[in-house]
Residue, then its C-alpha position, 0 to 999 in steps of 0.5 A: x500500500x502506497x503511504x501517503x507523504x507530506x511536506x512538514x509543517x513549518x515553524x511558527x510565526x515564523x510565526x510570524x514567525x514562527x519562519x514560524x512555526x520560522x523557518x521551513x528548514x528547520x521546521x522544515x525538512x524532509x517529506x514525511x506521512x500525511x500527520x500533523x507529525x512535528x517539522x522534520x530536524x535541521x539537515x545537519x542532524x544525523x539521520x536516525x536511520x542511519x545511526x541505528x536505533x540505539x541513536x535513536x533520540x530520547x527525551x532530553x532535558x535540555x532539548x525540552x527546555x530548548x523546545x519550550x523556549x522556542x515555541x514560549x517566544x513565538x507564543x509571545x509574539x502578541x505582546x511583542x508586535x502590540x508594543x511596536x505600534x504606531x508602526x504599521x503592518x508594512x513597516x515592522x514586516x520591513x524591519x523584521x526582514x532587514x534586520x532578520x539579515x543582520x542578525x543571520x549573517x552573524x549568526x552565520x560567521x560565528x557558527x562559521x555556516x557561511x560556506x552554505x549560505x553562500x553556495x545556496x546563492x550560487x545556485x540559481x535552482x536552490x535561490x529561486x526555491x528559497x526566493x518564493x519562500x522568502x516571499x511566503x513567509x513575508x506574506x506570512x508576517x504581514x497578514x500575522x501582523x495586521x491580525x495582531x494590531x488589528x484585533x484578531x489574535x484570536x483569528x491568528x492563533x486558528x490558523x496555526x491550529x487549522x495547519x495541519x489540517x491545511x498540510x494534508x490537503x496540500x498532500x492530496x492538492x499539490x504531491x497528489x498524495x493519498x490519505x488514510x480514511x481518519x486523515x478524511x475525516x480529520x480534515x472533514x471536521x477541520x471543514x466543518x469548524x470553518x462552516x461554523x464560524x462562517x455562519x454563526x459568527x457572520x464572516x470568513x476568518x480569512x486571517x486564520x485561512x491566509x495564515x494557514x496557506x502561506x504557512x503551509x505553502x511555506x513548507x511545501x516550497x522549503x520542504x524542496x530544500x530542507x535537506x541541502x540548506x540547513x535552518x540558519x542559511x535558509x533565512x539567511x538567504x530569504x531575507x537576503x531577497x527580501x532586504x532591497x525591497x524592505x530597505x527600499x520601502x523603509x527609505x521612501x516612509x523616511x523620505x515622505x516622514x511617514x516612518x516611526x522609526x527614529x520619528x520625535x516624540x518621548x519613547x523614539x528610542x526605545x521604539x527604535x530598540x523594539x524595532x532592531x530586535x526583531x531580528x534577532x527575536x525572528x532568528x533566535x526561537x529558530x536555532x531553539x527549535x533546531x537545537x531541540x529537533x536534534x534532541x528529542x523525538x519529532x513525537x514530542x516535538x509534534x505536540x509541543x507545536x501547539x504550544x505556540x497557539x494556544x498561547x496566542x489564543x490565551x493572548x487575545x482572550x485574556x490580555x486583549x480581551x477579543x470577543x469568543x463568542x459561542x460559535x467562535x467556541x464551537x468552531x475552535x473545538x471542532x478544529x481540535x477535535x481535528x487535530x486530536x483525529x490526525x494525531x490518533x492517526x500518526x500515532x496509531x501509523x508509526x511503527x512500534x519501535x518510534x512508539x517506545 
């Protein structure tokens, strides 16, 4: 029987991270069963397979501490993109990209990586692959923004749970995969949870939809990739495309004296920092997950994914007060229902040994 394969999902907001859930390399990987099953490890890691199983990776402390920090800090996200407002989506997405390039280039020479980021731009197939990512993942942090600013947390948050179930359709739509009937009933109940919140709460949660798709199209490009461009040179080289436009955009806010950046007032300063950090807070939960990866089984890298989330639901619940209606309720608790389907699934379709 032919057993279906997937494109990993990506790290977290990349969120807006994640890039991210990062950076698709990291988060990001080789192809895998259709299952919400966690992104595949950085290339570099060793391959279990091929180190025999008493390799095999087990729980580590440290690896579980590295995990919690990484998804911890994307969870966060929220705070941090509230409190560089008056900026703009445009602006900050402009700043994280310029800066995210900074910060990866040293990261680059300290952890002496340069060699791959270097011959990624070299090769015209693998810079156009990671050219269209750069592009995802940016559209990614836009529409990741403006949810946050604009009072749609929560919208956000529904979007990094719907993923998985957006990857399995990616599976069958693009890779022409076949799902086992579990798989077809998740994603039947992930359908149903949009129809609710369609009609009991009045509108698309289009934020949650677009959020879900570039993500997961994030993936499926990195996926092309992710085993001959580690994490760290992955972003490099994304950010490297995306640098002329933003600084070109940054110039024309400064020349028009639109931009906040350095603008008069009695926080410019600290807005100025706020600003600058978002490139290392974009690159820095991506080198946790990798180190994490390397250390634990993907299982428990799987189910601390939804970590990042649930916290950004609590977020936009508790700290920004944003309306949960009863619908809105509903159709989150059919995508969880969802999400526990498919990870029935992985869990029943591994093999015995990776379940020990």
């Amino acid at each position: 029987m032919n057993r279906p394969r997937t494109p990993p999902a990506s790290p977290g907001p990349l969120a807006p991270g994640p890039t991210g859930r990062g950076d698709a390399a990291a988060h990001d990987g080789g192809a895998t069963d259709a299952r919400p099953a966690a992104p595949a490890p950085p290339t570099d890691a060793p391959a279990a397979a091929d180190a025999g199983p008493a390799a095999r990776p087990g729980m580590d402390r440290v690896g579980l501490a590295l995990g919690l920090g990484c998804y911890l800090l994307w969870g966060a996200f929220p705070l941090y993109f509230r409190l560089l407002e008056p900026a703009g989506a445009v602006e900050i997405v402009a700043h994280r990209a310029a800066w995210s390039l900074g910060f990866c280039l040293l990261a680059l020479l300290l952890t002496r990586q340069m060699r791959p980021y270097a011959r990624a731009l070299r090769r015209p197939r693998t810079l156009a692959t990671l050219a269209l990512a750069g592009v995802l993942v940016a559209a990614n942090w836009l529409i990741y923004v403006y949810g946050v600013n604009s009072g749609h947390t929560v919208d956000a948050a529904l979007g990094y749970f719907i993923n998985p179930l957006v990857t399995v359709l990616l599976a069958v739509a693009v890779l022409g995969e076949r799902l086992r009937p579990l798989q077809w009933v998740a994603t039947a109940v992930g359908g149903l949870a949009v129809v609710v919140i369609v009609v009991g709460y009045g509108e698309l949660p289009w934020i949650a939809l677009s959020l879900a798709v570039t993500f997961g199209l994030y993936g499926l490009v990195k996926n092309r990739v992710g085993r001959t461009v580690a994490a760290l040179p992955g972003l490099a080289v994304e950010t490297t495309v995306l640098f002329p436009v933003a600084v070109a955009y940054l110039l024309w806010l400064a020349q028009s004296g639109a931009s906040t950046f350095g603008a008069a007032g009695p926080e410019r300063v600290s807005h100025m920092v706020l600003l600058a950090v978002s490139g290392p807070l974009t690159a820095v939960p991506l080198l946790l997950f990798g180190a994490a990866a390397r250390r634990l089984p993907l299982s428990v890298v799987g189910m601390l994914q939804y970590i990042t989330p649930v916290l950004q639901l609590l977020v936009g619940v508790l700290v920004f007060h944003e309306p949960m209606p009863p619908e809105r309720w509903a159709g989150f608790a059919l995508v969880w229902a969802a999400i526990a389907i498919l990870t029935l699934d992985g869990v029943r379709s591994r093999p015995r040994w990776a379940r020990a």
